[in-house]
N, C-alpha and C positions, 0 to 999 in steps of 0.2 A: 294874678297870683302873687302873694307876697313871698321875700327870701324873709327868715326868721332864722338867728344864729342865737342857737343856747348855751350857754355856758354852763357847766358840769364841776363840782368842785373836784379837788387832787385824787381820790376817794376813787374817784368814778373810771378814772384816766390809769390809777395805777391796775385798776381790776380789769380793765378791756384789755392792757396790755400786759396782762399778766396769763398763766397755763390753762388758771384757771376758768378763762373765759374762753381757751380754745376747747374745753372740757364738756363745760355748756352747752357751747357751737355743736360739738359732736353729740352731744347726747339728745338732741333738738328732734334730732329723725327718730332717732331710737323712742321717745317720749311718744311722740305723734303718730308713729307708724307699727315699731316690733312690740313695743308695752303692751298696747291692748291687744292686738294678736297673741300673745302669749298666756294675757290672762285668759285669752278665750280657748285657748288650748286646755289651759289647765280647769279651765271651769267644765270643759265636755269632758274631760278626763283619759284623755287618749295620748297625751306627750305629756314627758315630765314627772311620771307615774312616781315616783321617788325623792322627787324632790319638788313638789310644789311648795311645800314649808320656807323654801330657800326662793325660789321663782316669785312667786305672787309679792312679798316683802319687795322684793329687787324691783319689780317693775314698776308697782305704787311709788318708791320711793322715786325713783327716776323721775314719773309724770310728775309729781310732785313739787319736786325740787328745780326743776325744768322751771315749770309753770311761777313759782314766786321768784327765779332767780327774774324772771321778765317784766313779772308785774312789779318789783322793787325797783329794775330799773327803766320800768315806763310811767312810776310815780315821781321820780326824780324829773322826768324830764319834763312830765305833764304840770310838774311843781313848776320849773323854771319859766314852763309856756304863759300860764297863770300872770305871771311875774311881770310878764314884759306886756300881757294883753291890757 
């Protein structure tokens, strides 16, 4: 097994330590776990009676947003792996 140390530019470093990626971190479960339970609530139509308009928007966006904040940065690092292969 090889070690392989990737280098990240300033970009990368200020955003992991920065709120906004404790934000992500938490919203990871919610993405993966309560998003789609919710839409399936709202699609049986039995929770949420009121406010699907607001529900279904909020949970797409979550998976969403989730999903490319990871694939942005597992392009950066697949970039860097690239680099050094």
């Amino acid at each position: 097994m090889d070690k392989v140390t990737i280098r990240l530019d300033a970009k990368w470093v200020r955003i992991a330590h920065s709120p906004l990626y404790l934000i992500v971190a938490a919203l990871q479960g919610v993405a993966v776990s309560f998003a789609p339970l919710f839409l399936y609530w709202c699609g049986k139509g039995t929770y949420f009676q009121a406010k699907e308009w607001l529900v279904v928007p909020l949970c797409f966006a979550v998976i969403l947003l989730v999903s490319l904040f990871y694939f942005w940065l597992g392009g950066a690092v697949i970039e860097e792996l690239r680099k050094q292969g």
